[in-house]
N, C-alpha and C positions, 0 to 999 in steps of 0.2 A: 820190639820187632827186630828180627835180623835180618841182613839183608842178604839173599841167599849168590851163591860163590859165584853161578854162573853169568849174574848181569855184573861183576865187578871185572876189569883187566886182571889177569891171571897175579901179576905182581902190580896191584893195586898198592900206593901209599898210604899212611896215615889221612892223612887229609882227604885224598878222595874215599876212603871207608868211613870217614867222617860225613862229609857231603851228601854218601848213598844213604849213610843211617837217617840223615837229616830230611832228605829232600823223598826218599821211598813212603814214611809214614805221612810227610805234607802230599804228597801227591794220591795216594791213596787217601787222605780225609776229604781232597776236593772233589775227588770220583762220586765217593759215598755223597755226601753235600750236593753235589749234582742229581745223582740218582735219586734222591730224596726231595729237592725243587720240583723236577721232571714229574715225579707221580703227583705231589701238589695240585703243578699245574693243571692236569688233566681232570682232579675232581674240579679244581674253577668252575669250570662249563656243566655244573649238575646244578638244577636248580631246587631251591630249598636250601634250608640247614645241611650241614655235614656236620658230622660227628666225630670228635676227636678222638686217641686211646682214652686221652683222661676221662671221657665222657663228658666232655665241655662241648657247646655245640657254635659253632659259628656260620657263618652267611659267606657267597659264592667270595663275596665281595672283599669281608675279609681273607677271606682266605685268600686270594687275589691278592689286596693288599703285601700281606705276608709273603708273599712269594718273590714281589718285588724287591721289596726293601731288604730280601737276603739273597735275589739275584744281583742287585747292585749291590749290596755287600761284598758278595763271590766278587765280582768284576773289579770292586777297587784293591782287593786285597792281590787279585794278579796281578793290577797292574804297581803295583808296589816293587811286585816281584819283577816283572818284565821291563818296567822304564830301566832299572838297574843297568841293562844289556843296550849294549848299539843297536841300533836297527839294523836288520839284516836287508843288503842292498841284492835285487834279483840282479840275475846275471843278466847281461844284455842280449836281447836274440842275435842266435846267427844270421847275418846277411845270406839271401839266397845262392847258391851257384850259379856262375853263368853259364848260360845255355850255347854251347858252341860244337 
């Protein structure tokens, strides 16, 4: 996958063309992987058998199951990614004006 010119700085370095090649296709797999838990989750709530591609059939429950154990999968593998970074501190609110 390449990464197309417009989301790079006009004179992008090595390393940041590195970076985008890297982090475009992980960020794009967690979309998809998202979008793919997401419709899961909605047959959960059908009751009866569901019906896989493979033609394997499983229960709400499993499927339920399955959904968890690869949303917290998703969830440990960002935080993998995110502990890496400082915690970003909010900025403090501004104090009111005074009224004079």
């Amino acid at each position: 996958m390449t990464v197309a010119p417009a989301l790079l700085p006009l004179h992008a370095c090595d390393r940041v063309l590195h970076i985008s090649a890297v982090e475009t296709p992980l960020i794009a797999e967690f979309v998809a992987s998202l979008s793919h838990l997401e419709r899961a989750a909605a047959l959960c709530g059908t009751s009866g058998a569901l019906v896989l591609p493979s033609g394997k059939s499983v229960t709400a429950d499993e499927m339920s199951a399955w959904v968890a154990m690869n949303t917290n999968r998703l969830h440990a593998l960002l935080r993998k990614i995110t502990d890496t970074f400082p915690e970003q501190k909010t900025a403090p609110s501004p104090s009111p004006l005074p009224l004079s």
